[in-house]
VOZAPA-5293 format. One line per field, with one value per residue (C-alpha): residue in one letter; x negated, y, z negated. Coordinates in nm, 4 decimals, padded with zeros to 6 digits. Layout:
resn	c(A; ...)
east	c(X; ...)
north	c(Y; ...)
up	c(Z; ...)
***
This chain:
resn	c(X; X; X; X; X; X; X; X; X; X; X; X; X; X; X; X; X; X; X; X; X; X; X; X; X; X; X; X; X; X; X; X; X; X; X; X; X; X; X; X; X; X; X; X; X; X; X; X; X; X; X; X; X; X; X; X; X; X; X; X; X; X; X; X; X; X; X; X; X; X; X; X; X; X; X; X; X; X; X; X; X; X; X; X; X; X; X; X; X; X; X; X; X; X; X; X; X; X; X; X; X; X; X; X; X; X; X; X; X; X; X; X; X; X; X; X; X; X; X; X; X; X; X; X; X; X; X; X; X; X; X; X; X; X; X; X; X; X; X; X; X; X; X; X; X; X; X; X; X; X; X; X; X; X; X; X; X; X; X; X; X; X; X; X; X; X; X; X; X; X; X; X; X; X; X; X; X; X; X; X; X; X; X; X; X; X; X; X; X; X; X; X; X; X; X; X; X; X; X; X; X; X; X; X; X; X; X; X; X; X; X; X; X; X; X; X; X; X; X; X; X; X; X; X; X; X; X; X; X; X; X; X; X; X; X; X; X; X; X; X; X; X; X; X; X; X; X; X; X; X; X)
east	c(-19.4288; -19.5746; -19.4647; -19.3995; -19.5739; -19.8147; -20.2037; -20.2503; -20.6190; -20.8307; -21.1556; -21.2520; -21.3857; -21.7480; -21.8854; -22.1948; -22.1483; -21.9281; -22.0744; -22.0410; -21.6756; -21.5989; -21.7860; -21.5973; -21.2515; -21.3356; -21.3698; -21.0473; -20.8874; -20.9252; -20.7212; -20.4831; -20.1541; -20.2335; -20.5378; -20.5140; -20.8349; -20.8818; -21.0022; -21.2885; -21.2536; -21.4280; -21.1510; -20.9895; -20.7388; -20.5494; -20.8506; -21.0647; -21.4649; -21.5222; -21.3652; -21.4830; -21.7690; -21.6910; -21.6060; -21.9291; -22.0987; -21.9326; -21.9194; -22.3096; -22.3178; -22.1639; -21.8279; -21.5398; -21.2359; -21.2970; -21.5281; -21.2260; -21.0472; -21.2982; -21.3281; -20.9786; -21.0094; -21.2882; -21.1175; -20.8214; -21.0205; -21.0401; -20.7246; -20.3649; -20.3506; -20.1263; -20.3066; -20.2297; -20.4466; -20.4987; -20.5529; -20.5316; -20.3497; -20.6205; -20.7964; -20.4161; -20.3716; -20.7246; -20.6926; -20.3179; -19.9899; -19.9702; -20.3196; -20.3938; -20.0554; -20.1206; -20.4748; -20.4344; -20.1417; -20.3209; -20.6206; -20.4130; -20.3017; -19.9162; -19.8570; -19.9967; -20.0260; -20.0586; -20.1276; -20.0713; -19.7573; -19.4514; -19.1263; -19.0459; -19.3319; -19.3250; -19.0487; -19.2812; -19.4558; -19.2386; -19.1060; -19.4108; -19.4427; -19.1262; -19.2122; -19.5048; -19.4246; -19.6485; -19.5264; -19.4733; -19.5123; -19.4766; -19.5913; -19.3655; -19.4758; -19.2983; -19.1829; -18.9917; -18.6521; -18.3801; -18.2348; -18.6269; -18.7162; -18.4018; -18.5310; -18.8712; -18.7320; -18.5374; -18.8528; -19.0687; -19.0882; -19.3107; -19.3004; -19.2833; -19.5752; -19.5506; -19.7572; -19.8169; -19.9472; -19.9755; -20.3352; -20.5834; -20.6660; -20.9301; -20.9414; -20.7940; -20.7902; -20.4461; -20.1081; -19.8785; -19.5738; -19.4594; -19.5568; -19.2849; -19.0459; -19.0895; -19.0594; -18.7305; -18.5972; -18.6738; -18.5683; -18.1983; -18.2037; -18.5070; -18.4016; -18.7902; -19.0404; -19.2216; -19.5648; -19.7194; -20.0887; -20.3032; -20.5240; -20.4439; -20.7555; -20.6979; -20.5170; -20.3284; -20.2215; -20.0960; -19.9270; -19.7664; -19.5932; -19.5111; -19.3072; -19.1154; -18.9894; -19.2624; -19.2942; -19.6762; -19.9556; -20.2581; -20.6052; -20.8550; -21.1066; -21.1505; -21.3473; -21.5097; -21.6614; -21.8221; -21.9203; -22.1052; -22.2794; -22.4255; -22.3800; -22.3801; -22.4748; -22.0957; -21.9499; -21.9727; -21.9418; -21.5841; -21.5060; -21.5252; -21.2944; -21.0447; -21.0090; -20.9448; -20.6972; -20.4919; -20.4718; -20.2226; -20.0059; -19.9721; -19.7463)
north	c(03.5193; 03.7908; 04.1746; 04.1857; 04.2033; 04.0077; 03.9405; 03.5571; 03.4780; 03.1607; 02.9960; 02.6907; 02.6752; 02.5884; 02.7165; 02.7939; 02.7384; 02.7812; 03.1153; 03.2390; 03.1707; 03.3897; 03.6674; 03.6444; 03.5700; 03.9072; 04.0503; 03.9187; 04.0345; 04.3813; 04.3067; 04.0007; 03.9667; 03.6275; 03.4102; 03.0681; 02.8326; 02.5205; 02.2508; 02.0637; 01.7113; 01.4606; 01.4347; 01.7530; 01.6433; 01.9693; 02.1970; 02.3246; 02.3288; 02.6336; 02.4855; 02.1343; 02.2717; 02.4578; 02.1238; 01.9561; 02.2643; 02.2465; 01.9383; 01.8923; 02.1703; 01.9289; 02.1128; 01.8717; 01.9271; 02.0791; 02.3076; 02.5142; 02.4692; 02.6194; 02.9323; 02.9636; 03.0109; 03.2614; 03.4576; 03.4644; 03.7352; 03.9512; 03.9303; 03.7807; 03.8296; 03.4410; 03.1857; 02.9277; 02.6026; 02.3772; 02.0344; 01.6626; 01.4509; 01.1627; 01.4371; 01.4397; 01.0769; 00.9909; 01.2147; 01.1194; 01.3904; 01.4549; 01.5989; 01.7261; 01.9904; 02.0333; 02.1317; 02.3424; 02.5052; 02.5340; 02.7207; 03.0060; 02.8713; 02.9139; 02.7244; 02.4287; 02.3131; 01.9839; 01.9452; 01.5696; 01.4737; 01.4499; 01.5213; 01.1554; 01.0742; 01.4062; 01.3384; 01.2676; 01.5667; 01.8023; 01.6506; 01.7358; 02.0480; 02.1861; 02.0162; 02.2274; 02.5532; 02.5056; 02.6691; 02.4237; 02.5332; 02.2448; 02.3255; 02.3117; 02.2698; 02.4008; 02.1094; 02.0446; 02.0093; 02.2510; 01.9986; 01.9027; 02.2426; 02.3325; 02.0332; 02.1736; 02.5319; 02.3657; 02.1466; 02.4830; 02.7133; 02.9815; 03.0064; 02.8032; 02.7799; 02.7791; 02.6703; 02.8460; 02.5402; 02.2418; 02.0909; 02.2154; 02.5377; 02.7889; 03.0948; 03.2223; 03.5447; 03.5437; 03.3737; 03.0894; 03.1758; 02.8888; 03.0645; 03.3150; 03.0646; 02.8738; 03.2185; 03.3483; 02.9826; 02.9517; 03.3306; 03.1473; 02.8885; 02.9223; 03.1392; 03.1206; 03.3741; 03.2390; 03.2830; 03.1765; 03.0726; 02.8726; 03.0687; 03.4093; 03.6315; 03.9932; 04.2609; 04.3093; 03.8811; 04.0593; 04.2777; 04.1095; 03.8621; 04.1214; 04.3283; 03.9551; 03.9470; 03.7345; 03.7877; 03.7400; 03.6111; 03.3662; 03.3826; 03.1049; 03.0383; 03.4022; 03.4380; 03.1025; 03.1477; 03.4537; 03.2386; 02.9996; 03.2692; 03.4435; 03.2456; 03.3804; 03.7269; 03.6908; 03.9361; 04.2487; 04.1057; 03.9625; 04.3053; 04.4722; 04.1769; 04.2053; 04.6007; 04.5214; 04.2651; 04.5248; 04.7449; 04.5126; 04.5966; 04.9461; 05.0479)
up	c(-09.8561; -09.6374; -09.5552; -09.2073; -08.9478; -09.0245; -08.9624; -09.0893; -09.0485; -09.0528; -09.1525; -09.2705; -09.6371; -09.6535; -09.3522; -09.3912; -09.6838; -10.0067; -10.1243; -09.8043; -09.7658; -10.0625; -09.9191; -09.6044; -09.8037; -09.9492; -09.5691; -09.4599; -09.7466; -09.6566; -09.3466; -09.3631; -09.5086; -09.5541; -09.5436; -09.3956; -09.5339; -09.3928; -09.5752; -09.3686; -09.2368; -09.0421; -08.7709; -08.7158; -08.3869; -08.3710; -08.3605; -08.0684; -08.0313; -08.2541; -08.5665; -08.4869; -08.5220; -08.8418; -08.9999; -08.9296; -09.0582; -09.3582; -09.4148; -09.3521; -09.6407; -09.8706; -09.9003; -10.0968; -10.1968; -10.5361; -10.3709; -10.1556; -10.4717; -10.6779; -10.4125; -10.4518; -10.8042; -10.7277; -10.5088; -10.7456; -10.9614; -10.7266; -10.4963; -10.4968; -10.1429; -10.0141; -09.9267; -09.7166; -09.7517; -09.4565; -09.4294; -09.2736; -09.4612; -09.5532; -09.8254; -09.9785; -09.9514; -10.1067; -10.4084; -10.4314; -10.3223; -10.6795; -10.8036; -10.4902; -10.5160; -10.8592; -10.8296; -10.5348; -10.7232; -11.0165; -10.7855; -10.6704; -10.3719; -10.2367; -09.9957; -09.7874; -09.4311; -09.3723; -09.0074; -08.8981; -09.2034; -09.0214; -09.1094; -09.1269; -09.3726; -09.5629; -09.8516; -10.1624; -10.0163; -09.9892; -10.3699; -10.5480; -10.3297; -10.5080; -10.8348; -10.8527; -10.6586; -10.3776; -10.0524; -09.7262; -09.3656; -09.1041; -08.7051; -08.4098; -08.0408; -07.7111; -07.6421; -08.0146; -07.9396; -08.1340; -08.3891; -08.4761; -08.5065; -08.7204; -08.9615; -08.9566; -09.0659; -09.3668; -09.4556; -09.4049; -09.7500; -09.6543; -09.2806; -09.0078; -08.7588; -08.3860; -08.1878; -07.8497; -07.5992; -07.5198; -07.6706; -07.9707; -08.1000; -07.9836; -07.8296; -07.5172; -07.2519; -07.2219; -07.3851; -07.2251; -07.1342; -07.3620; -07.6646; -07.5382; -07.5109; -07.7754; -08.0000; -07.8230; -07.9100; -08.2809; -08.3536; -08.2460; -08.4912; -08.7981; -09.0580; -09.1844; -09.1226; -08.7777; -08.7492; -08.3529; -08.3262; -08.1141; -07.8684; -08.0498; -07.9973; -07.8961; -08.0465; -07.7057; -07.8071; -08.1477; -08.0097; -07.7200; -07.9760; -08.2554; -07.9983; -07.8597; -08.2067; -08.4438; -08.7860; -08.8119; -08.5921; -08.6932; -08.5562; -08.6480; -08.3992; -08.2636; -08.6491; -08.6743; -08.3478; -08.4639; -08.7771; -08.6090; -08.4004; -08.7236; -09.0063; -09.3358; -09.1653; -09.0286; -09.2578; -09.0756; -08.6931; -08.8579; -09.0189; -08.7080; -08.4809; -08.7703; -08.7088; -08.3585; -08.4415; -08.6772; -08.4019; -08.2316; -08.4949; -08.4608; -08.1555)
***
C-alpha cells in the first residue's frame, strides 16, 4: 500500500473546519506516504486530549460523514496519495457496513481503520471490505498475544497497526520500550507491512523505529495539537513539523 519507509500522518476531518482539512490534506501530501483521516465522533476512547479535542471541534463545525467523504473526493483531484480513513464503529453501524464501504470506496479512500471492531465481530466487515476493495488494518497492543496478532495480520489488508503503550494516543518525549518489543515480536510472525504509532512525535521517534525494523510510522496528535493552537492558520506551523518528521527518515 505504501513505499517503504513510511511517514503515515493524521488529522481528523473537519477540524476547524471542512475547507480547512483540504488545505491541510494538501500540506501533508507533500510529505506523507500515506494520510490517515479520522472521521470525528462523540466518544473517541482510544484517543488522547489533543484529538478529543479535535472531535469536539469538528464536530461543533457540523462535520458528518458525507462531509470527510466529500473531502475525500476533493482531494482525489489533486492527489492519489493512500488514504487511510479512521473511525468508531457506531458511524459504520448507523449508516449500515454496506453503504458506508461503498461510499468511502467510492470517495477515493483505500483502506479503513476501524478502531473499536474486533476480530470476533468483524466478519460482515471484513466481507464487504473485500466485496468492495476497501483496504483493512486492525490495531494490536503490547500485550496481544502471538496467535491474536497472527489473526490480526491475516484479517489486516493494508498494514497492520501497532500500537506502542499501554493507554490512548497523544504525544510523547520519548518511546516505551514496549513499542520495541512489541515491533521485534510481530516482524517474527506478520507478513503485513507494520506500521507503530501512539505517542510518535519527533523525528529522532521516526527514526528510532525505522532503524528497529518498521515499515512506516504514524503521527496524529503531534499535528492536531498544532491545529488546535492555530486553527485554520495551521498550514504552515504543520509544514514545518512535517519537515522535521521526514528527517527521521534519512540516516
Amino acid at each position: 500500500m505504501f513505499r517503504k519507509p513510511a511517514l503515515i500522518t493524521f488529522i481528523t476531518a473537519g477540524d476547524p473546519n471542512v475547507k480547512a482539512t483540504l488545505e491541510f490534506l494538501l500540506v501533508l501530501d507533500k510529505y506523507s506516504e500515506v494520510i490517515e483521516l479520522g472521521i470525528p465522533f462523540s466518544d473517541p476512547m482510544a484517543d488522547g486530549k489533543a484529538i478529543q479535542k479535535a472531535n469536539v471541534r469538528a464536530l461543533k463545525a457540523g462535520t458528518k460523514v458525507r462531509d470527510v467523504f466529500n473531502v475525500v473526493r476533493e482531494f482525489r483531484e489533486y492527489s492519489d496519495t493512500p488514504v487511510v480513513l479512521m473511525t468508531y464503529y457506531n458511524p459504520v453501524y448507523r449508516m449500515g457496513v454496506e453503504r458506508f464501504v461503498r461510499e468511502a470506496k467510492e470517495s477515493g479512500a483505500n483502506a479503513m481503520i476501524v478502531v473499536d471492531l474486533p476480530l470476533e465481530e468483524a466478519v460482515e466487515y471484513l466481507s464487504v471490505c473485500e466485496k468492495h476493495d476497501m483496504g483493512t488494518v486492525f490495531l494490536a497492543a503490547p500485550n496481544t498475544p502471538n496467535d491474536r496478532l497472527k489473526a490480526i495480520d491475516e484479517a489486516s489488508s493494508a498494514f497492520v497497526y501497532l500500537i506502542s503503550l499501554y493507554g490512548t494516543t497523544g504525544a510523547r518525549d520519548k518511546l516505551s520500550q514496549l513499542a520495541f518489543d512489541l515491533l521485534s515480536r510481530a516482524k517474527k510472525i506478520c507478513s503485513k507491512p507494520l506500521a507503530v504509532g501512539f505517542g510518535v512525535s519527533k523525528a529522532e521517534h521516526v527514526r528510532e523505529l525505522i532503524k528497529a525494523g518498521a515499515d512506516g510510522v504514524v503521527v496524529g496528535s503531534a499535528i492536531v495539537d498544532i491545529i488546535g493552537r492555530y486553527g485554520e492558520d495551521a498550514g504552515d506551523y504543520i509544514e514545518d513539523k512535517l519537515k522535521e518528521l521526514r528527517g527521521g527518515l534519512n540516516f
